[in-house]
N, C-alpha and C positions, 0 to 999 in steps of 0.2 A: 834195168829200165823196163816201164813196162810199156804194153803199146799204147797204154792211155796216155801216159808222159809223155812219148816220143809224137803223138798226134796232136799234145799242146803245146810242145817246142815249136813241131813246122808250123802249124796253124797261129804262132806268133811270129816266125820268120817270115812266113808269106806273105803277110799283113805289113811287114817291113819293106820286102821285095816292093808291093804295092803302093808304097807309097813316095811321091816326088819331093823330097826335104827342097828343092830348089823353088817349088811352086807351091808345097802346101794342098797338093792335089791329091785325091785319090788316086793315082795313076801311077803305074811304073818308070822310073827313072829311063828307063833305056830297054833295048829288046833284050838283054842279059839278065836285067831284072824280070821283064816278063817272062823267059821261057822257064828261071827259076821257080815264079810262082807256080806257074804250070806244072812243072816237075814236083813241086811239092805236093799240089790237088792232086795228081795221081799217086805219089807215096801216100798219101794221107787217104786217099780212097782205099789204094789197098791194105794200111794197117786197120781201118776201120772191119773189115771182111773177115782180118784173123781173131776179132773179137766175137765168141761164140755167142750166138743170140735165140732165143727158144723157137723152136717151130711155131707157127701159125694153123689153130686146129679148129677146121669150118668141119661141122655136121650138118648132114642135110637128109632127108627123107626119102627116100623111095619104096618100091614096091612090097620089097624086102624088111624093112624096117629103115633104120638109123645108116647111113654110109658118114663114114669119117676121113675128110681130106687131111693130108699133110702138108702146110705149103714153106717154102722158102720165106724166113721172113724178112729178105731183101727184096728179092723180086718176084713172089706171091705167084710166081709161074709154075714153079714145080712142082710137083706130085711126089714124095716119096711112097716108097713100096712095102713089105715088110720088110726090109730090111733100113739100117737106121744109119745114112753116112756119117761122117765126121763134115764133109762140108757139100755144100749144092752143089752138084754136078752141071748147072749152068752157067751161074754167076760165081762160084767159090768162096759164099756167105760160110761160114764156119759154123754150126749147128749145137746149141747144146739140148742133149737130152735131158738132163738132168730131172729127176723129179715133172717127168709126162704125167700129162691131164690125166 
């Protein structure tokens, strides 16, 4: 299974969890169903993370000529260095290099 699969399994479980068959409501049946959902939004956040996703590459100008940022491209905070991790050292977005700009 891959983790694209397994984040459209829960993301249709959840959808399940959410919903009241008794009332026809967008709402959780009971607090079981809710923490279920819940539990599912954070597996499903973090399968999303082991899916590798290309850096985000801002150039900008200065003195020097051309400077070239590396940023995370979950949460656009990071700077990487020369060196090139496997995943963000902040959030634990999973990085691909692959064929860099």
């Amino acid at each position: 299974m891959t983790y694209e699969e397994a984040i459209s399994i829960l993301t249709k479980d959840r959808a399940l969890c959410l919903f009241n068959p008794l009332t026809g409501d967008g709402g959780p049946l009971n607090e079981d169903c809710r923490m279920s959902a819940e539990a599912m939004n954070l597996a499903i956040e973090a399968l999303e993370k082991q899916i590798p996703k290309k850096p985000i590459i801002r150039k900008t100008e200065d003195y020097f000529g051309y400077v070239k940022y590396i940023l995370c491209p979950s949460c656009e905070k990071v700077e990487f260095g020369f060196n090139q991790p496997c995943f963000c050292e902040r959030c634990g977005q999973a990085i691909d290099w692959g064929e860099e700009e």
